[in-house]
C-alpha positions as CSV (number, residue, x, y, z in Angstrom):
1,X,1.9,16.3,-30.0
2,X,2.4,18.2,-26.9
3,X,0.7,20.9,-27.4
4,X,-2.0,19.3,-29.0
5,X,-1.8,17.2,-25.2
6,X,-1.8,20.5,-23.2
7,X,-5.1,21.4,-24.6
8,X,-6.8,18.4,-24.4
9,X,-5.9,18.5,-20.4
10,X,-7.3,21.9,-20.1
11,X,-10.7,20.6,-21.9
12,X,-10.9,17.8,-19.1
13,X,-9.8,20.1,-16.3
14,X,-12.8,22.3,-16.8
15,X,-15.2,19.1,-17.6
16,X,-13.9,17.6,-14.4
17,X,-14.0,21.0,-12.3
18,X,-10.2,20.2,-11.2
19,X,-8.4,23.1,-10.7
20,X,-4.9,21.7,-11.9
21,X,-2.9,19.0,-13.3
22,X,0.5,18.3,-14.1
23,X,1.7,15.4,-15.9
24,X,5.3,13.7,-16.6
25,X,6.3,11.2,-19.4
26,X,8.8,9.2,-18.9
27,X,10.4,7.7,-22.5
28,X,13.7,5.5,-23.0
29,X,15.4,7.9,-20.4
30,X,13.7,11.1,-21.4
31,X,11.1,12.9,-19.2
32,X,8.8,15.5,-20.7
33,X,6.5,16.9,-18.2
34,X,3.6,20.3,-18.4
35,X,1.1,21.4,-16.1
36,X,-2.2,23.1,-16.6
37,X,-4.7,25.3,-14.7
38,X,-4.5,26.7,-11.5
39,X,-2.5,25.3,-8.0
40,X,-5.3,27.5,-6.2
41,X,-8.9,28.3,-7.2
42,X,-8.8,31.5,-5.0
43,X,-5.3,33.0,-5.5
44,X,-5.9,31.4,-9.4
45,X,-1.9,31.3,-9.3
46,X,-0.9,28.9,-12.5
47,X,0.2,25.4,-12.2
48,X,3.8,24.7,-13.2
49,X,5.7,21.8,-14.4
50,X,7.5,22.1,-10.9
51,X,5.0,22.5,-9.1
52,X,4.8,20.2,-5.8
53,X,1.5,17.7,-5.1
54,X,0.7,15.4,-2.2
55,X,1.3,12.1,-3.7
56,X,-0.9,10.4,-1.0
57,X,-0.4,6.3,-1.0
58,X,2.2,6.4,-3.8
59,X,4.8,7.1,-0.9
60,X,4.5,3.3,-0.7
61,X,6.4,2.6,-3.4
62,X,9.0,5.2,-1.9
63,X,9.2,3.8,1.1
64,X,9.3,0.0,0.0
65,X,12.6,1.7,-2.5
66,X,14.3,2.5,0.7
67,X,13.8,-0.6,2.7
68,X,15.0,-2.7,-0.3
69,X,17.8,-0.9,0.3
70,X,18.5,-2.3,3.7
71,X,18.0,-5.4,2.1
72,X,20.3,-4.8,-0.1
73,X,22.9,-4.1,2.4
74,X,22.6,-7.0,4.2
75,X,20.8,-5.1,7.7
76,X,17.2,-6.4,6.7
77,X,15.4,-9.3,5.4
78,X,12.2,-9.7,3.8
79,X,11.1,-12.7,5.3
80,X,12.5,-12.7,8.7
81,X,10.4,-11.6,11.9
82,X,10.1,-8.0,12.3
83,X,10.6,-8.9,16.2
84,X,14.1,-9.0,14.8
85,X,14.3,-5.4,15.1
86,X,11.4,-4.7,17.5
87,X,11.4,-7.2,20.0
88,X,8.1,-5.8,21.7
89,X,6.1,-6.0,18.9
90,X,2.6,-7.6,19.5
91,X,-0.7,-7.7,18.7
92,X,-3.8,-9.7,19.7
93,X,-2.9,-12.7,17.5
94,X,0.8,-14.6,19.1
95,X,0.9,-16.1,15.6
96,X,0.9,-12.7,13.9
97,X,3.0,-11.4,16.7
98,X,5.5,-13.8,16.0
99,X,5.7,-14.6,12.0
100,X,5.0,-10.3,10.9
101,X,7.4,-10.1,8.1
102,X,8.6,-6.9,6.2
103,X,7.2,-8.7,2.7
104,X,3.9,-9.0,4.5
105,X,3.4,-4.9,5.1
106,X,5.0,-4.5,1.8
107,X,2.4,-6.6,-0.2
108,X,0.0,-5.7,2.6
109,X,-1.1,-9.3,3.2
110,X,-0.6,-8.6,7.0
111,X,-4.6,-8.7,8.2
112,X,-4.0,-6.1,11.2
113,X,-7.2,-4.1,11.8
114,X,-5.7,-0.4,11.6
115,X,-6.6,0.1,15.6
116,X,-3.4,2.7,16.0
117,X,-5.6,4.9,18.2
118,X,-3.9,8.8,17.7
119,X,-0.6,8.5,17.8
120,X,-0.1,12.2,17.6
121,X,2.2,14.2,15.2
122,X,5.7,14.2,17.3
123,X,8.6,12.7,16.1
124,X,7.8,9.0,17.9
125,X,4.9,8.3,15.7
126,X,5.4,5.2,14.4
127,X,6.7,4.3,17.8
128,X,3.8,5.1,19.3
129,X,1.4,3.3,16.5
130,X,3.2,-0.2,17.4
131,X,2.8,0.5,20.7
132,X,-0.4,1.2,20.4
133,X,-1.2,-1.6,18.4
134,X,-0.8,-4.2,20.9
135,X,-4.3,-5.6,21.4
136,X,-5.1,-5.0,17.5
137,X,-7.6,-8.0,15.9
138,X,-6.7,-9.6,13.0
139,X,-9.7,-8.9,9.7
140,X,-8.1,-11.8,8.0
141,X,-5.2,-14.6,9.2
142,X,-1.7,-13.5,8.6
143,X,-1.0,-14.3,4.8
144,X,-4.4,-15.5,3.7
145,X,-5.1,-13.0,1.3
146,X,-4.8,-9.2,0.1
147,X,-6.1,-6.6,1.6
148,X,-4.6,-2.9,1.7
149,X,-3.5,-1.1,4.8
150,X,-3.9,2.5,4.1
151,X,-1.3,3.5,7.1
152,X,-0.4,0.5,9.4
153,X,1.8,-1.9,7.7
154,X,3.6,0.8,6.4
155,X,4.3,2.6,9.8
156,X,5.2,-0.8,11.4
157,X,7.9,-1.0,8.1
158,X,8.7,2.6,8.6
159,X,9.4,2.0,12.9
160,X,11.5,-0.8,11.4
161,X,13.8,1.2,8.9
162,X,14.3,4.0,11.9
163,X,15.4,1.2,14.4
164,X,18.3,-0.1,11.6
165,X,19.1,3.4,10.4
166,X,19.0,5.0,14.0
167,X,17.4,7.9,12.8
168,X,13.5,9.1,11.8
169,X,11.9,7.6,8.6
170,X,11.7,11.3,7.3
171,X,15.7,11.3,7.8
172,X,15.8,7.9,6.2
173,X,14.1,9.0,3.3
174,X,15.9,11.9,2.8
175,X,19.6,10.5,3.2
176,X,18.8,7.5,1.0
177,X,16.3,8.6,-1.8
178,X,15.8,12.1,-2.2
179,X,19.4,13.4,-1.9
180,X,21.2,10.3,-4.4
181,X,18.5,11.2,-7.1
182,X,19.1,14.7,-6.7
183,X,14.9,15.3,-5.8
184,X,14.4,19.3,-5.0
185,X,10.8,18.9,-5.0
186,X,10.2,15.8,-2.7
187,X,9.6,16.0,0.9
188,X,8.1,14.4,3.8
189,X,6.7,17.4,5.2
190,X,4.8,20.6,4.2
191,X,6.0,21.3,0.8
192,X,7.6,25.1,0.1
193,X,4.2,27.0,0.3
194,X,5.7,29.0,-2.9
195,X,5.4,25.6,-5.0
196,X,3.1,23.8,-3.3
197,X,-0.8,23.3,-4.8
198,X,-3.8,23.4,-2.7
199,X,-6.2,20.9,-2.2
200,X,-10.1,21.4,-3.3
201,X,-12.8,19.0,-3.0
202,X,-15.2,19.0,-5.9
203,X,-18.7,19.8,-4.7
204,X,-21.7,20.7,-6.6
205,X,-20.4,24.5,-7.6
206,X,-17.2,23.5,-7.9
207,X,-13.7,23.5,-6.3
208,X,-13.1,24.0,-2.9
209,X,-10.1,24.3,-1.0
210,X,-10.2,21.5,1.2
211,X,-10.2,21.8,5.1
212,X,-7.9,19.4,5.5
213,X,-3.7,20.2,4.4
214,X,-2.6,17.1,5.2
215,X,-2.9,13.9,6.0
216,X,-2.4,12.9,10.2
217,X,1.8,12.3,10.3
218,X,0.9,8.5,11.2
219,X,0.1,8.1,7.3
220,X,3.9,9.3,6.8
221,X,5.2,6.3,5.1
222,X,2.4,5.4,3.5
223,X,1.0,8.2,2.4
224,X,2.9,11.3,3.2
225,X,5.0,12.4,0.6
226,X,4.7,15.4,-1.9
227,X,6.3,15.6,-5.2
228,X,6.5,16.9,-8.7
229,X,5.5,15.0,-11.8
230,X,9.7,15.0,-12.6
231,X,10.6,13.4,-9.4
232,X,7.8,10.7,-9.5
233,X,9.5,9.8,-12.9
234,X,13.0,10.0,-11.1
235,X,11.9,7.5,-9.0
236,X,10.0,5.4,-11.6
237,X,13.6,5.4,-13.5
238,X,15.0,3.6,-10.7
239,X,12.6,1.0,-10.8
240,X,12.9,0.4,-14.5
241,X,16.7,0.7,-15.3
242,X,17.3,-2.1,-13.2
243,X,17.9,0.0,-9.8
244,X,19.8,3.0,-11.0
245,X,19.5,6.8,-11.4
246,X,19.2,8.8,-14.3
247,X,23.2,10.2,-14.3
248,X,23.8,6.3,-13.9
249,X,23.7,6.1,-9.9
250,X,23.3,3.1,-8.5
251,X,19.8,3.2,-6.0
252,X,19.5,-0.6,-5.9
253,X,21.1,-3.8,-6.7
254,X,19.3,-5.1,-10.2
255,X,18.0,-8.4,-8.0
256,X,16.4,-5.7,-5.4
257,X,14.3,-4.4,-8.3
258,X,13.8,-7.9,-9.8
259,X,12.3,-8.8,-6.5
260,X,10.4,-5.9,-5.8
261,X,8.7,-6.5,-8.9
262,X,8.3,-10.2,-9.3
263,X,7.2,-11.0,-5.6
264,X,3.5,-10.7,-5.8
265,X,0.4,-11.9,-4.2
266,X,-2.9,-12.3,-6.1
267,X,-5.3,-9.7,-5.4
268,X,-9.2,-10.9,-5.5
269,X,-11.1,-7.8,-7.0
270,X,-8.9,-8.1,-10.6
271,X,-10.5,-5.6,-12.2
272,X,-10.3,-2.9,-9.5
273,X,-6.2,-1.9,-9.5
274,X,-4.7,-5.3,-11.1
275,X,-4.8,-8.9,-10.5
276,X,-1.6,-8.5,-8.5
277,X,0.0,-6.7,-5.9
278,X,3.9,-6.7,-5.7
279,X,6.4,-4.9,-3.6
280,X,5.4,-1.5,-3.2
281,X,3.7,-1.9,-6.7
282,X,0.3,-2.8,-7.5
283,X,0.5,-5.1,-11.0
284,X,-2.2,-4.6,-14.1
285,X,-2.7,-6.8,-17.0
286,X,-3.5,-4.0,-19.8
287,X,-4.1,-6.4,-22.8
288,X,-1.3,-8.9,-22.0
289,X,1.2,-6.4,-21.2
290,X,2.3,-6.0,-17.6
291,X,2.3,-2.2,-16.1
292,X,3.5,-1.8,-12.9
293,X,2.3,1.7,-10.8
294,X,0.8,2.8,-7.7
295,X,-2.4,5.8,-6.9
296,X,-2.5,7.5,-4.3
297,X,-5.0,10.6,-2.9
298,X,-5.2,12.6,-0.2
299,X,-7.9,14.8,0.9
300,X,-7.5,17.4,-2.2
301,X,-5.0,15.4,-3.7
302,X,-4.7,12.6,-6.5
303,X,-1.8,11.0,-7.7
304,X,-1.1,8.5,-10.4
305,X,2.4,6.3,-12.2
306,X,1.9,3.7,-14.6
307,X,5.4,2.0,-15.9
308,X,5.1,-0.6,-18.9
309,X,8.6,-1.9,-19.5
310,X,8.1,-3.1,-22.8
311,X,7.6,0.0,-24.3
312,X,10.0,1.6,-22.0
313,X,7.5,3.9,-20.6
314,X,6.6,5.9,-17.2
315,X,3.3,8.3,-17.0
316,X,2.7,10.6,-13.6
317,X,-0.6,11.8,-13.2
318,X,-0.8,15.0,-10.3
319,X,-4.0,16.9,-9.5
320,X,-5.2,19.5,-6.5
321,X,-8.3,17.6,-6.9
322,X,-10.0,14.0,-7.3
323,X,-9.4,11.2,-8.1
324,X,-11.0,10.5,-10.7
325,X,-11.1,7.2,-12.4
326,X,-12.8,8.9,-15.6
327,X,-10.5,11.9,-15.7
328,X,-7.6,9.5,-15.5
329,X,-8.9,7.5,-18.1
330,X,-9.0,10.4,-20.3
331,X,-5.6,11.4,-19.8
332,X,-4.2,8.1,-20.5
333,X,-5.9,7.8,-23.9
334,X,-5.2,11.8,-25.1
335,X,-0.8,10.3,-24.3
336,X,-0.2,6.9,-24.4
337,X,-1.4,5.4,-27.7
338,X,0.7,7.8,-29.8
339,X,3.6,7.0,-27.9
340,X,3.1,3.3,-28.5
341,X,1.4,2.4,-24.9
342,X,-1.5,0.1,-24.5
343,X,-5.0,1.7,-23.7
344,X,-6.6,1.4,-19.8
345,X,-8.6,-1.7,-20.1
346,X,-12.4,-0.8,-20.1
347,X,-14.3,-2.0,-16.8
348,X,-15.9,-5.4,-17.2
349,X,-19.8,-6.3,-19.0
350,X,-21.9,-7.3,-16.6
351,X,-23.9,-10.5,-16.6
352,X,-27.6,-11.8,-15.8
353,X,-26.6,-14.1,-12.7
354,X,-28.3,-13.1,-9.7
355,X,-26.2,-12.4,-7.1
356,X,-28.9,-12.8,-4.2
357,X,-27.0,-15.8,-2.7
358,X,-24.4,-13.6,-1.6
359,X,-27.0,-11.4,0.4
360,X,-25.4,-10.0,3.9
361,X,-23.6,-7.8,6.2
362,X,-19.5,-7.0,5.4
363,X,-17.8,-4.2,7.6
364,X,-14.8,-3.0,9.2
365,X,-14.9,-0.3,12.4
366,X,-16.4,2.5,10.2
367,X,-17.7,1.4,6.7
368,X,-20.1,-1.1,6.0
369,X,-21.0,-2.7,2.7
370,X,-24.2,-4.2,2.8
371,X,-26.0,-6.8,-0.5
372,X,-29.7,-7.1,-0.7
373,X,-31.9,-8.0,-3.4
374,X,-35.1,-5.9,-2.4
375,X,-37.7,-6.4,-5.5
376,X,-35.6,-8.5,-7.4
377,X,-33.0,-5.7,-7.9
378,X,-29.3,-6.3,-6.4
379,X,-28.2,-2.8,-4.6
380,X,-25.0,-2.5,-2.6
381,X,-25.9,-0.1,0.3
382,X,-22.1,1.8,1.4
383,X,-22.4,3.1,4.7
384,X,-19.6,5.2,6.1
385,X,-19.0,7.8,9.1
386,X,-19.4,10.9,7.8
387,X,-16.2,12.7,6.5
388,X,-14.9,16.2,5.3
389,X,-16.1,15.9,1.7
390,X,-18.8,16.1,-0.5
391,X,-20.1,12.6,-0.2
392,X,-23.0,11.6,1.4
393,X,-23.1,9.0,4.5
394,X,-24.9,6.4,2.9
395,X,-25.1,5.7,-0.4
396,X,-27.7,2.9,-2.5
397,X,-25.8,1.9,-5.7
398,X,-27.2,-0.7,-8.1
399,X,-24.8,-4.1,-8.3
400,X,-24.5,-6.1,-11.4
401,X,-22.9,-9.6,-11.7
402,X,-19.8,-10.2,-13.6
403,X,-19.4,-13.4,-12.8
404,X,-19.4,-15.6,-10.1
405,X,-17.8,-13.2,-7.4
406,X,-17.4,-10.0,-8.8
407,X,-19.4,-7.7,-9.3
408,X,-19.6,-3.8,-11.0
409,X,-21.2,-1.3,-8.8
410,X,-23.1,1.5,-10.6
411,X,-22.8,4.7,-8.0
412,X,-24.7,7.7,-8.0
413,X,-21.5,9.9,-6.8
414,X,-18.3,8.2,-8.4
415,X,-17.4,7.0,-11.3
416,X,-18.6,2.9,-11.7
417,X,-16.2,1.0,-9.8
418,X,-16.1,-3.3,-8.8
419,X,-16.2,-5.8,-6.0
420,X,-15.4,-9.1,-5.2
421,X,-16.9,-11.5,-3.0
422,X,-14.4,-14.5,-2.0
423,X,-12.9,-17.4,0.6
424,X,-16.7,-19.2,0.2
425,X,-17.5,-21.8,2.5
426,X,-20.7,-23.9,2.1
427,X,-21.8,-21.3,-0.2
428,X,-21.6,-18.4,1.8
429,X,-18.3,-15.6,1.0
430,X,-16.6,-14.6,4.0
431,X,-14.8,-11.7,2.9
432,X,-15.4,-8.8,0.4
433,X,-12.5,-7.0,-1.5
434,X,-13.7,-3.7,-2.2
435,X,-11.1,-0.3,-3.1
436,X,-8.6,-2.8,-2.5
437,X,-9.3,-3.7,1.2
438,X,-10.8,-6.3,2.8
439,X,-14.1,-6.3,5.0
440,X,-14.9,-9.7,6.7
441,X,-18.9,-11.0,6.8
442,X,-20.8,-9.9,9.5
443,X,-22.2,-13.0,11.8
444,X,-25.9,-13.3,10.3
445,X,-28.6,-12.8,12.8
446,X,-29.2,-15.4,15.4
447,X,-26.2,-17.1,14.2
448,X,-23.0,-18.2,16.8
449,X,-22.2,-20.8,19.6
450,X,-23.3,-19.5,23.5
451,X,-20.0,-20.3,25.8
452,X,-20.4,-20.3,29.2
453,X,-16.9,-19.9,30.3
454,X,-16.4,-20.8,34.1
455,X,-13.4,-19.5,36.0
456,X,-11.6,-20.5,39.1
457,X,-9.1,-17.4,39.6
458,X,-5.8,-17.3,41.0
459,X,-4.4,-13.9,40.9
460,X,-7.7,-11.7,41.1
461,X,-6.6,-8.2,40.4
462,X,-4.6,-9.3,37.8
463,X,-7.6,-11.4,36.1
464,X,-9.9,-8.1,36.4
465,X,-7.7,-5.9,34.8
466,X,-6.9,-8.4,32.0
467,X,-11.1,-9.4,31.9
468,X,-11.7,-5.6,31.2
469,X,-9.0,-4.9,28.3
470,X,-10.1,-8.0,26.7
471,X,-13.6,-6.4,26.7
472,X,-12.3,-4.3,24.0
473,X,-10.9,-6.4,22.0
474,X,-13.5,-9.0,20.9
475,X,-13.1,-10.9,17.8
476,X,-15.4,-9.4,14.7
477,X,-18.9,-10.3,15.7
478,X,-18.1,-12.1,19.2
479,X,-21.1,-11.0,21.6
480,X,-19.6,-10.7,25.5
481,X,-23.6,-11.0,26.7
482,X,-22.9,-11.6,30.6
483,X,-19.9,-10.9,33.0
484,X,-20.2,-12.3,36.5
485,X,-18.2,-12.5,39.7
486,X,-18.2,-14.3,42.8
487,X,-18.7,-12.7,45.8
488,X,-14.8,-13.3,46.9
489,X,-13.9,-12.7,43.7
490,X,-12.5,-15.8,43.1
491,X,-14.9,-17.3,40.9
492,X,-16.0,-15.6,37.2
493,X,-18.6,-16.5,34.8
494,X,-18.9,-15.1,31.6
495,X,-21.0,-16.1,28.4
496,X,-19.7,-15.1,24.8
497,X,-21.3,-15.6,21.2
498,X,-19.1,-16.4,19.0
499,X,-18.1,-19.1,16.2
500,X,-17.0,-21.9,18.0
501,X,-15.9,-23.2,21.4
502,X,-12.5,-23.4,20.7
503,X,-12.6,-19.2,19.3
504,X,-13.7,-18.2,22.4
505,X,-11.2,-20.7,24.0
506,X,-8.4,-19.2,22.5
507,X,-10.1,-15.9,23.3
508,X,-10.2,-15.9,26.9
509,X,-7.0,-17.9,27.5
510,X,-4.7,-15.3,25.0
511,X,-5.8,-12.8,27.7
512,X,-6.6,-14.5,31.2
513,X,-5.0,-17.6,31.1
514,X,-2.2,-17.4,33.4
515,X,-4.7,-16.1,36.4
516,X,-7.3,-18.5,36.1
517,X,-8.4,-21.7,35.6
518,X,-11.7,-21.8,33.2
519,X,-13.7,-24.7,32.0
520,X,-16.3,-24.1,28.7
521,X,-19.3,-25.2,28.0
522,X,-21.7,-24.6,24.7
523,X,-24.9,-23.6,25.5
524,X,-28.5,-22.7,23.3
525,X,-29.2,-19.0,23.0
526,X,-32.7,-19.9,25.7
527,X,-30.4,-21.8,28.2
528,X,-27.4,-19.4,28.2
529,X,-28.2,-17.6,31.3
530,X,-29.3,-20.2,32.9
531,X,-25.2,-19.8,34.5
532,X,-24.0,-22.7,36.9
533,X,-23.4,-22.3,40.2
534,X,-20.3,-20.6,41.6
């Protein structure tokens, strides 16, 4: 079979235009892994079975291992504050501030807009991203739904474990993962440049190696790890033998593992990853039988684990290159049907419903989705900054209904991927799921309340300096249209669009409420300036 396997990779590999792959199995306690093609497209040095790839966001399931751990030992809990261990912590909202739990960064239902700033590449980086985190907006309320957090919630987690342990996460991971499970290929850090594969991006003549190495150290515990396709299925052992190692160690208590994989929050775009995110794990439903896994990509990078305990089965997916959806696909059916796995559900049919109801702006600092329905046909417009790959800034894709709220989007680079549209209110969604995260509706044109907030100030410096950091920190689609001051200083008037009253209430009171007095009043767009008297 193997053999027959090996070739069938190096077909796809030169369909694909990725330079390498290597691939693990892992079978009622027996791993057989091979690699194909080349770990660098200049050098054209062959891939091995040991040879090392960045594993991108599957480092989350690594990291969520080792804080189960502390849970395990009693020093951690997944449901207590995570001002437990770091006091300081705060961000915009006092409500987040104050309820953060670990299982909320784990299952990433946190809402925290990723507004770490550059916390550099020392030693203190995850220090520094809390820190830095303090006036960070919410994109959704703490717990109301699922929505990935590429870095964040994994560096708050990770700032956590080094507070318990005493020591750096990349300590923490070594002492408490890669060293029990005997891991020579797993690191943190740069990988030993003598097994280590090179990135490429695909472009239109092919692989190139890609100008970026690594990922910025902030993504550490969310992102940061390298590996081998043995040592992903190492790890995946843990996770289905009930919390111990292949000679027998045990990692974890059996209930650690039981919750890791049974906590889990519904996820709104089901066809996307899953229907369900766990611990560390994002859940699938491939024909009625639950698979368990985690992807991950850097920028040259792709990495993929599927586990389905019923057939007592692990696959690890590496490649210099990617991802690819269609590549992966391919991969899964040349393996796991003749070893008695289920086959990678196909991608939903679309329906005739017109989605035109649904018509607007969703976005996050950086991307924007927008949903028209010019000349009857729906498009999805994907607007991004532009980055160091081969994708353009902007791209028109053509959006078909599913049903109701999801959608399949047809795009003119990638392979066809979906979207879901959810949290409606009088008709209208307020949030879009898309590549698992979340991007809230942008106000429609026109649309918001005027307030006219009035203040009597009692500590002046103090309210200035607070006035201007608040400037930055608006809520998503808040307006600050006027800012005025009293010739003493002592009186302020300043007019903000936003949803409500009581939003720009809270708004101005989170951050200059102990220096002033202020009054609000709502006002008509026409009649806003027409400010009273100070």
């Amino acid at each position: 079979m193997w053999n027959s396997v090996r070739a069938r990779i190096e077909e796809l590999l030169a369909d694909y235009r990725i330079p390498s792959a290597a691939i693990g199995v892992w079978q009622d306690g027996q791993i057989t892994d091979l690699a194909a093609g080349v770990r660098n497209a200049v050098t054209r040095e062959p891939a091995r079975p040991d040879t090392v790839y960045q594993c991108g966001s599957m480092t989350k399931t690594w990291t969520a291992l080792a804080f189960m751990q502390l849970v395990d030992e009693g020093k951690a809990d997944l449901d207590e504050p995570v001002r437990t261990h770091l006091p300081a912590f705060r961000v915009a909202d006092p409500e987040v501030s104050e309820g953060l739990t670990p299982r909320h960064l784990l299952n990433h239902t946190n809402g925290i807009e990723e507004a770490y700033g550059d916390p550099g590449e020392d030693d203190d980086v995850y220090e520094r991203m809390v820190a830095n985190i303090a006036g960070a907006p919410q994109v959704f309320p703490l717990g109301h739904t699922h929505g990935y957090s590429a870095a964040l919630g994994y560096a708050i987690l990770a700032r956590v474990m080094e507070v318990i342990d005493g020591e750096r996460w990349d300590a923490v991971m070594r002492r408490r993962l890669f060293a029990p499970l005997g891991l020579t290929g797993t690191s943190t850090g740069p990988a030993d440049p003598d097994r280590a594969s090179t990135g490429h991006l695909v472009g239109p003549d092919g692989p190139v190696i890609s100008p970026v190495p690594r990922l910025p150290r902030a993504f550490g515990p969310g992102g940061g790890i390298s590996s081998t396709a043995r040592d992903v299925l190492t790890m995946a052992h843990v996770l289905l033998d009930g919390g111990r190692a292949p000679d027998g160690t045990r990692v974890l208590s059996e209930q650690a593992i039981t919750t890791m994989l049974e906590s889990r929050v519904p996820v709104p775009d089901a066809y996307g990853f899953g229907p369900e995110w766990a611990l560390g794990l994002m859940v699938s439903d491939w024909h009625g039988r639950t698979v368990y896994g985690h992807d991950g990509s850097t920028v040259g990078h792709s990495a993929r684990l599927r586990m389905i305990p019923d057939a007592g089965l692990a696959l690890v997916l590496l490649t210099n290159a990617g991802p690819r959806e269609a590549f992966f696909r391919e991969v899964c059916d040349a393996i796991l049907p003749e070893l008695g796995g289920p086959a990678i559900p196909e991608l939903p049919r679309p329906t005739t419903e017109s989605p035109s109801r649904y018509e607007g702006v969703y976005e996050r600092p950086g991307t924007r989705y927008t949903l028209s329905a010019e000349d009857g046909r729906p498009r999805l417009t994907y607007t991004v900054h532009p980055a160091l790959t081969a994708e353009p800034e902007q791209r028109i894709c053509e959006l078909l209904p599913v049903d109701d709220t999801q959608f399949l989007v047809i795009d003119p680079v990638e392979d066809p991927w979906t979207i879901a549209l959810f949290d409606v209110r009088d008709g209208v969604p307020q949030y879009l799921h898309a590549d698992c995260r979340v991007f809230p509706r942008a106000p429609d044109k026109g649309a918001g309340v005027h307030v006219v907030a009035v203040s009597t100030v009692s500590d002046a410096d103090r309210f200035w300096d607070a006035l201007k950091s608040a400037y930055g920190q608006l809520p998503r689609g808040a307006a600050w249209t006027v800012a005025v001051a009293g010739t003493d200083g002592t009186k302020a008037v300043n007019v903000i669009v936003h949803d409500s009253v009581d939003g720009v209430r809270s708004f101005v009171e989170r951050h200059v409420g102990p220096y002033a007095t202020t009054e609000y009043f709502e006002a008509d767009a026409a009649n806003a300036v027409g400010l009273p008297a100070v």
